[in-house]
C-alpha positions in Angstrom: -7.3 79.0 -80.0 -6.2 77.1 -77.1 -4.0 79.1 -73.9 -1.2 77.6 -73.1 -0.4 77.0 -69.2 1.6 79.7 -67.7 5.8 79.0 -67.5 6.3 77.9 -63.7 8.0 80.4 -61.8 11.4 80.3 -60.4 9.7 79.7 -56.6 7.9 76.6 -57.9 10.5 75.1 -59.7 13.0 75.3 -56.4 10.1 74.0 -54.6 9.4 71.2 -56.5 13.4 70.8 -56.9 13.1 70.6 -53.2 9.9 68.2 -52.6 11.9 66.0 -55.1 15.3 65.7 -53.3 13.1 65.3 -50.5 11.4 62.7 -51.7 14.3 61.0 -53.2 16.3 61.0 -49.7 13.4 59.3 -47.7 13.0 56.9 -50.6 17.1 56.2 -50.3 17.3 56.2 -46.3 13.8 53.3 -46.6 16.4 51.3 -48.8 18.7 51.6 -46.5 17.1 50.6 -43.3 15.7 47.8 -45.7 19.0 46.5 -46.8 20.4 46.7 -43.2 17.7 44.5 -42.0 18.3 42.1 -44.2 21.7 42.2 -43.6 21.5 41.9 -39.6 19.1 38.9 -40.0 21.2 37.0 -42.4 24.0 37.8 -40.0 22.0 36.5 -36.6 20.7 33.4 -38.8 24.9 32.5 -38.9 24.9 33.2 -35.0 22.4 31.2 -34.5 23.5 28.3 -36.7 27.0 28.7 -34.9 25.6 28.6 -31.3 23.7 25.5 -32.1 26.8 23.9 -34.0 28.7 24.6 -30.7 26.4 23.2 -28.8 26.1 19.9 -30.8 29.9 20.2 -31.3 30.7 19.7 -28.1 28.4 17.0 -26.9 29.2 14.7 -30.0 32.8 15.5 -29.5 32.7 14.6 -25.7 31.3 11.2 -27.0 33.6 10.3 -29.9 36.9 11.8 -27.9 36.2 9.6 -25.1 35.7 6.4 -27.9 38.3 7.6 -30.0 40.5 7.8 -27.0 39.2 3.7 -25.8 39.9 2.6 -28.9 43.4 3.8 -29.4 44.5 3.5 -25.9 45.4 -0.6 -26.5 47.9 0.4 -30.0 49.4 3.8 -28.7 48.9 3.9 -25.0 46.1 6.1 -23.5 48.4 9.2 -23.5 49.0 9.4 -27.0 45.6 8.1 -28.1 44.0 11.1 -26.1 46.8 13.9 -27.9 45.7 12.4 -31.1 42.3 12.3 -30.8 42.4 15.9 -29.5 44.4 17.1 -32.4 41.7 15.5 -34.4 38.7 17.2 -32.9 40.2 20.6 -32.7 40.7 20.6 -36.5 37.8 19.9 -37.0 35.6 22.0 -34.3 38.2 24.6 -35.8 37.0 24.2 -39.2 33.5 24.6 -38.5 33.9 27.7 -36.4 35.7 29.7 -38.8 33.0 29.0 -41.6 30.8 30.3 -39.2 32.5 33.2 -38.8 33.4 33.9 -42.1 29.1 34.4 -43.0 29.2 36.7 -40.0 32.3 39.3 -42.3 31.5 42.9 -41.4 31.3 44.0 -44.8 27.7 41.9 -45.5 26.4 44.6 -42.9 26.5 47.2 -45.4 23.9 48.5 -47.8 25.6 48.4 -50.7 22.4 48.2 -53.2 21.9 51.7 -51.1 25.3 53.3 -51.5 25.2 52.6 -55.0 22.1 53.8 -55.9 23.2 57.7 -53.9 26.1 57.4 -56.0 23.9 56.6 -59.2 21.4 59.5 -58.3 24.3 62.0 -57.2 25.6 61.5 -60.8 22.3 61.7 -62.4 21.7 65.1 -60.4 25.3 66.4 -61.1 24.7 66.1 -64.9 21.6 67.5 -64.9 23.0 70.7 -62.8 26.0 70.9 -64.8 
């Protein structure tokens, strides 16, 4: 005839209740910091991309503006050929810049994989308490 194990007390089950919800908000706050690293260095990889694109922006810009500007100046007069060609660039420079900062959005800074998985486990412990 075989014993069977002893029923846990009341003081062990809250203190494994409690080494689990322990557990579970050091595994949720490592996603976290995960996900927000992630996040950040996507986000300085479109800073970066945007500095450089600036950079090269300008200096291919200061080259074509000032041929765009030769070229023109014989049809339109150098006046209007500059207006026009500086219309054109700032479009376009425009364009660029607001791609750039369209990747850089504050809301792909948050951990969203983490805030639905609290919201998941929250749930999960609610219907078990309830």
């Amino acid at each position: 005839m075989s014993v069977a194990p002893p029923e846990p007390s009341i003081a062990d089950l809250i203190r494994q209740l409690v080494e689990d919800g322990n557990h579970l908000v050091r595994t949720e706050i490592r996603l976290a910091k995960s996900e927000v690293r992630d996040n950040v260095a996507a986000a300085a990889k479109g800073a970066v991309g945007i500095g450089i694109g600036v950079v090269l922006l300008l200096g291919a810009l200061l080259t074509l503006l000032g041929a765009a500007v030769a070229f023109l100046a014989p049809i339109v007069g150098t006046g209007w050929a500059a207006v026009i060609v500086g219309v054109a660039a700032l479009v376009v420079g425009g364009g660029l810049v607001l791609t750039g900062l369209n990747s850089l959005k504050g809301s792909s800074l948050v951990p969203n994989r983490t805030i639905k998985s609290v919201k998941r486990n929250a749930k999960a412990i609610a219907g078990s308490v309830g």
